[in-house]
N, C-alpha and C positions, 0 to 999 in steps of 0.2 A: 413437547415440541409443537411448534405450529403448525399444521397443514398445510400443503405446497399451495402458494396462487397463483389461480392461471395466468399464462405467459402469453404476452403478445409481443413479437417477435417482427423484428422490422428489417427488412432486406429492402438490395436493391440496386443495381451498379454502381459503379463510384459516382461520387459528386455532385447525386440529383437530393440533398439533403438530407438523409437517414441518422444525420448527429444531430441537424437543429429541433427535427422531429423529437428525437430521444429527450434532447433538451426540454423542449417544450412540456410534452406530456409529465416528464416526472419532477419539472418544476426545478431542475439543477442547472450547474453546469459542466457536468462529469467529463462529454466527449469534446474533445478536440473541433473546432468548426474553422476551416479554411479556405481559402477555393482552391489548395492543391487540392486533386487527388488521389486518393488509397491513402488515408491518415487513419482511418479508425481500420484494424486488424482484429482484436481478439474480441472475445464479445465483451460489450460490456452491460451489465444489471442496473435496473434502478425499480421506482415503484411510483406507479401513477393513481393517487386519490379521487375520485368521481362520485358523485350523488354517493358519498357511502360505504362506497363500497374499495376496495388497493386492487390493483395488477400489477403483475409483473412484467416490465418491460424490458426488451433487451435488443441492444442495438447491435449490427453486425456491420463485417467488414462492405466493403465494394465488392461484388462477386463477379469473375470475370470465367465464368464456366470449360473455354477453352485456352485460356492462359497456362502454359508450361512453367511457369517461374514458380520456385520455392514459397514465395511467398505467399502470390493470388492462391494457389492449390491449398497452403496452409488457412487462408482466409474461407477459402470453400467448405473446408474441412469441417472449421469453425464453425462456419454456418450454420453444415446440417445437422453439428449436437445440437444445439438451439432448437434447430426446425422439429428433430422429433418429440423435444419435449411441450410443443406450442401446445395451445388452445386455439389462437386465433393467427396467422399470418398476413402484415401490411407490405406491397410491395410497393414502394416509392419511385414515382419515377418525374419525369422533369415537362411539364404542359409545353414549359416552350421549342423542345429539341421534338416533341411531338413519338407517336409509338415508334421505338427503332426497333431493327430485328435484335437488340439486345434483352430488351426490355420484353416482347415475343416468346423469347429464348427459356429466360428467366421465370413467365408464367408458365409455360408447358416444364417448365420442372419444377414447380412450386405445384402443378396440379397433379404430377404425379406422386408427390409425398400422401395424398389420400386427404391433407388438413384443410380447413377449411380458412379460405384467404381474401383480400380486398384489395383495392388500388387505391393511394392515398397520390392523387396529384399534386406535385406540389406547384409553387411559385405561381398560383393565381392570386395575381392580387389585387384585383377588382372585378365587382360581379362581371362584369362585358369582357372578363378572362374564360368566365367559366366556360364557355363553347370550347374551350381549347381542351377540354376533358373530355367532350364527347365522343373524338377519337375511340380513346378508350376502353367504353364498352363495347367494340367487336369481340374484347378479350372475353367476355362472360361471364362476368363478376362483377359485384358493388362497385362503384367506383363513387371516392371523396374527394371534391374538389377543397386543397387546402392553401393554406399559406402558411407554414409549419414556422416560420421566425415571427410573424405577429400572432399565429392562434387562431387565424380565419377559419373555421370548417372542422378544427378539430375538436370540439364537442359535439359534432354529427358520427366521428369517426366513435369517439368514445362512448357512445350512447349505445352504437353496434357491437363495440367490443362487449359492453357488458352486458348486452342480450343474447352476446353469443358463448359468454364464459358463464353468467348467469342466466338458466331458463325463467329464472320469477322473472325477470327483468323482462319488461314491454319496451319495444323501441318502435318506431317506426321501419316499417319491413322494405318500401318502396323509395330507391331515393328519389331527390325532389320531390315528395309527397309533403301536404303540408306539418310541416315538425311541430307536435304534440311532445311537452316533456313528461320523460316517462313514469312510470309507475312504480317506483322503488319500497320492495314492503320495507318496516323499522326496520333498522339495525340491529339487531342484537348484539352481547358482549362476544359471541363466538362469532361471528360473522367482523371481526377488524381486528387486527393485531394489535393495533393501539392501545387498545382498551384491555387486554392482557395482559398480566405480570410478566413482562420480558427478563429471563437470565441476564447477568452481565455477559456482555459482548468484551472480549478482549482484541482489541486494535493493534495490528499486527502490520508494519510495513517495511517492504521487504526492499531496501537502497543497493545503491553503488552504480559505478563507469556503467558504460555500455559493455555487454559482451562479457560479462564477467560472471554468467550464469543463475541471475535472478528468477528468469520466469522459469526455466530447467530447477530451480529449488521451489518455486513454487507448485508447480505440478506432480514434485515429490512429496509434498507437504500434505497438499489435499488428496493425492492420491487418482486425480484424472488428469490429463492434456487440457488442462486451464489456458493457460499461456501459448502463443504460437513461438518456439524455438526454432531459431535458426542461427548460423555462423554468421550472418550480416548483423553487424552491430547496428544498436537503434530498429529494431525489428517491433520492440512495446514504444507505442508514441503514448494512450491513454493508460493511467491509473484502472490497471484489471482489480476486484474485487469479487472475492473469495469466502462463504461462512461454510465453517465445518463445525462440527462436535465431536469432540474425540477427548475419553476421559469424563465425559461429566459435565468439561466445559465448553463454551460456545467461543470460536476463533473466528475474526473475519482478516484475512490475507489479501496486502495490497502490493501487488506487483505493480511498483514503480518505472519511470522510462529511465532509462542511464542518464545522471548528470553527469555531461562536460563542460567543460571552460566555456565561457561567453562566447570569446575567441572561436570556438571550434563549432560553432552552432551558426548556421548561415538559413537557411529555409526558416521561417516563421512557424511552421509548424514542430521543428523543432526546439526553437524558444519556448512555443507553448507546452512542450510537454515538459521540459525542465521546469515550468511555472509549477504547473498540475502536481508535478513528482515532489516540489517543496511544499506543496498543499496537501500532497498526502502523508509526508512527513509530520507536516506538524499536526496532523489531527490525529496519530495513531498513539498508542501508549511506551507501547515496544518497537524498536526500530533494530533490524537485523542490518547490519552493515555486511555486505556481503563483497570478499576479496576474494580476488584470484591466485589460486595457491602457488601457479607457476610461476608471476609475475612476481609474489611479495606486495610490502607497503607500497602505492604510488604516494606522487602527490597529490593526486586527484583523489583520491581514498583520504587522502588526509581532511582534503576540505571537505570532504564528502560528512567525515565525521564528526569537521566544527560545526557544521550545520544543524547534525543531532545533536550536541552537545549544548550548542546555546539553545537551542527549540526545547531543553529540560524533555528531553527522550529518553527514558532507559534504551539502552543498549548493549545490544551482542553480537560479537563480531565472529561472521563466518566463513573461514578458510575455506572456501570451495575448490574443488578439482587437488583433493587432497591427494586421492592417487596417484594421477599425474606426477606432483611435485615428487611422492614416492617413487614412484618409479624413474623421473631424470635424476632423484640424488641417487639412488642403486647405480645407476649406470655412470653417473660422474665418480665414485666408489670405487666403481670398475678401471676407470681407465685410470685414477690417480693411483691405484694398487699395482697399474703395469709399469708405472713411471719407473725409472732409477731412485727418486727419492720414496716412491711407496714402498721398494724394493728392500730399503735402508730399516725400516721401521720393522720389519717384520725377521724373527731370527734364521739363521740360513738351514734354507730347505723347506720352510713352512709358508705354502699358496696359503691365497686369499680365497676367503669362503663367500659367496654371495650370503647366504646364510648368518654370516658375523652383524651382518648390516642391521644398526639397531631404531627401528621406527620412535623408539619414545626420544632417543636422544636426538633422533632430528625435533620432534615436535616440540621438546624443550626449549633447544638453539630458538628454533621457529620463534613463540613465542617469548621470548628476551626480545629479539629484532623486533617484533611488532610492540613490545612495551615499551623501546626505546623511541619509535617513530611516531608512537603514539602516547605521549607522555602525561595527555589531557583526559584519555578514557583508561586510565589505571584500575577503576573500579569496575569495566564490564568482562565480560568473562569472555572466554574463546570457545568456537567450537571447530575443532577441523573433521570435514567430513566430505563427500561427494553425491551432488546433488542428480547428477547421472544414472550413478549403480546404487544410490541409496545407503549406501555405506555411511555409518552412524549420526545420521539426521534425525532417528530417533530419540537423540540428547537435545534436540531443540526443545523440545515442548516442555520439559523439564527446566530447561533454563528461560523460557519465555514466562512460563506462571510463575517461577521465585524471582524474575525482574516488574511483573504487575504487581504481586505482594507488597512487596518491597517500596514499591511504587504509590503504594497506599496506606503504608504502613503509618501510626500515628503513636507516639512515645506522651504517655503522661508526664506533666510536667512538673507532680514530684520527682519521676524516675530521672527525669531529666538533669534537675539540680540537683540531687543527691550525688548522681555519676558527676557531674561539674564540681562540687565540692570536695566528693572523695577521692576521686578515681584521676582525678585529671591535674597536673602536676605544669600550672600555666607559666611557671618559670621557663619551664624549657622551650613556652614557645620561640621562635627566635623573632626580635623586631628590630629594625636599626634605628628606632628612636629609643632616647636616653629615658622614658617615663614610659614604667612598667606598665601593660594592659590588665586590667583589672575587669573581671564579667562578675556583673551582680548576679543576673536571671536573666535565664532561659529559657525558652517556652518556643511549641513547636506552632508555625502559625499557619501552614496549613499543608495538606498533600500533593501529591502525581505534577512537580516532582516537590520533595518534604523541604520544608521550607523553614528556617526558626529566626526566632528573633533574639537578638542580643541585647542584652541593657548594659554601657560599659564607661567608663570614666572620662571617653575619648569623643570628639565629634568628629575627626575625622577616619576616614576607613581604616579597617584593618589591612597591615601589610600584607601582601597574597600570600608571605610563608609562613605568617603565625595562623592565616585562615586555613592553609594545606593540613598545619599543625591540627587544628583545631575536628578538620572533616577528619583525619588519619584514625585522633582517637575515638572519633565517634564513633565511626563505621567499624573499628575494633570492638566494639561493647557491644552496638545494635546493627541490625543486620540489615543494609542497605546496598543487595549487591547488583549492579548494574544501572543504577539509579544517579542523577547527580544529587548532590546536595546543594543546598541555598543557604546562604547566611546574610540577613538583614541588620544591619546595626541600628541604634538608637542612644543618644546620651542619655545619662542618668546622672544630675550631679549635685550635691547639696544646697541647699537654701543659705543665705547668709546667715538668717537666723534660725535658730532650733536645727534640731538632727535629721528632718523630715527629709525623705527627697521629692523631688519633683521630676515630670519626666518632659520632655521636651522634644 
């Protein structure tokens, strides 16, 4: 495993730029940037490249120190896991609103965590701004005059971060001192993760509504308060990212924001996290479709998982708040057993036992309704479990690495037409045209999700039920379980003259 890198950690109250910052240094566009504020909540990670050398950087919510609400407190929370794991701490604050006593507030508790920290001002954006930082140093610390959305000042900032996570590293000690670039010895292979044989990283992202218990299965998953949980839906706006190792293998978990309907998204910042949340979808391998056990299928679940479904996502879909749903059928059990007609069914004199009540034939029933609702993701498996009390989420990691497998899986192309010729009995596919489909060859044309090419008599597509036909036997012979398949077609059809074919 690689050695932890040091973290520079960026606070700061709401809305004096702490996501364009984040953006900036690690060269993405991970956080949400709008002029609401209190958009960015949980932390989010990334990794900042300089002369050489990665940091870790990690952007935090708006901190509002004496805010009672669920959320600000959950954001504060947030914070100070961050803050104890810092090397360096940047508190951002706004040139133009000038020192508030928030920003005051917020130093005198950054200086009692004992770490060592700086002021990055933002929104100067012409040298004849920079007096508007002077302010500033009453506080007692470095202070960087920046422009954090063009990049003004922040390789002054970066020069100190790495003289302060690295001692080889020479910076200039005095600001406005004249800037000398520093003295970075070589690099070594141990000194940059790049240059390391990195494990496979398995891409884990964790979908569905709002409120339906995502970042509550995430924090069970990695096994700390990742995620800020709460009963208000829409509580994740950015894409949280998560690496664990468990088993041997390396996971990185993407707690997504809840998509809903276009319709139902009215704030910009909430458009943008439905953007983000399809950007995290499509770059992951496995996508957990995560339902609510009490609610059943929605329709919004449904779109939720044609979106995985065309994005070529394996998928697993996770009955969350399985409990719950246990425990209202028990007590629906209960009252339909007091009825006159529960009364009918049971011979006289024989009570109903709470006891009788059988968990597997709900989860049966369960899963019939969701393979009828979902008649497109036939192939991903179900987990029902609760993300709460932990109660069998230890089946996920089992079923996440046999959907990467699977996901990568490549079938030789003898194996391939041997099963086509032997095994496969293409009469019965069903087609409503009168000229039977004939498959010359087979060949698998490439993985994540597997993808084959057909050579066939026909130039137009195959009917969807002679292709249903066609994935049903496959996926019976080779093991493709939560994965979609792809089928490409291609004509093959004889030359006028001689036997030869030609392919077209």
């Amino acid at each position: 495993m690689t050695a932890r890198l040091p973290s520079l950690v960026i606070v700061g109250r709401p809305n004096v730029g702490k996501s364009t910052l984040f953006n900036r240094l690690t060269g993405t566009r991970r956080s949400i940037v709008t002029n609401e504020p209190g958009i960015t909540r949980d932390r989010i990670y990334g990794q900042a490249e300089w002369r050489g050398r990665t940091l870790e950087v990690v952007d935090t919510g708006g901190i509002l120190p004496d805010d009672n609400a669920v959320i600000p407190q959950e954001i504060l929370r947030q914070a100070h896991v961050a803050i104890k794991k810092a090397a360096l701490l940047v508190l951002v604050v706004d040139s133009q609103a000038g020192v508030t006593p928030l920003d005051q507030e917020l130093a005198r508790l950054l200086r009692t965590t004992g770490k060592p920290f700086v002021i990055a001002v933002n929104k100067v954006d012409s040298p004849s701004q920079e007096v508007n930082a002077a302010p500033f140093h009453s506080i007692g610390v470095p202070v960087f005059p920046i422009t954090a959305e063009h990049g003004t000042g922040v390789d002054d900032l970066l020069d100190f971060a790495l003289a302060q996570s690295f001692p080889s590293t020479q910076s200039p000690s005095v600001v406005g001192a004249p800037h000398a670039a520093p003295q970075v010895p070589p690099v070594t292979p141990a000194d940059s993760i790049a240059d390391e044989k990195q494990p496979a990283v398995i891409e884990v992202a964790i979908i569905g509504r709002p409120n339906v218990g995502k970042s509550t299965l995430l924090n069970c998953l990695v096994g700390e308060e990742r995620s800020i949980v709460s009963p208000i839906p829409g509580t994740t706006m950015d894409n949280v990212d998560t690496e664990i190792t468990r088993g041997g293998r390396n996971y990185r978990f993407v707690d997504t924001a809840g998509i809903r309907r276009k319709g139902k998204t009215k704030l910009v910042a909430e458009k943008l996290s439905v953007v983000m949340a399809r950007r995290g979808l499509e770059r992951c391998d496995v996508a957990l479709l995560v339902v609510d056990g009490e609610q059943g299928v929605t329709q919004g679940d449904a779109q939720i998982a044609s979106y995985a479904e065309e994005s070529g996502r394996s998928v697993v879909i996770v009955i969350n708040k399985w409990d719950l749903a246990l425990a209202a059928a028990r007590e629906a059990a209960s009252r339909d057993a007091a009825t006159a007609k529960g009364k009918s069914k049971r011979a006289p004199g024989e009570r109903y036992k709470p006891e009788n009540f059988d968990p597997g034939r709900l989860m049966f029933d369960y899963e019939k309704m969701i393979r009828a609702k979902l008649k497109f993701l036939s192939y991903a498996p179900i987990a029902f479990l609760s993300a709460k009390t932990g109660e069998r989420a230890d089946k996920l990691f089992p079923l996440v690495n046999q959907a990467w497998e699977a996901r990568r899986r490549r079938i030789p192309t003898p194996a391939l037409n041997n099963w086509l010729k032997e095994e496969v009995d293409l009469q019965r596919g069903s087609t409503p045209k009168a000229r039977p489909v004939r498959i010359y060859y087979i060949t698998q044309a490439k993985t994540a999700p597997p993808t084959f090419l057909l050579f066939t008599n026909q130039k137009a597509p195959l009917h969807f039920s002679y292709e249903r036909f066609l994935e049903n036997q496959l996926r019976a012979k080779f093991d493709f379980t939560a994965t979609p398949v792809r089928f490409v077609q291609r004509l093959r059809k004889r030359e006028r003259r001689g036997h030869a074919f030609s392919e077209r």
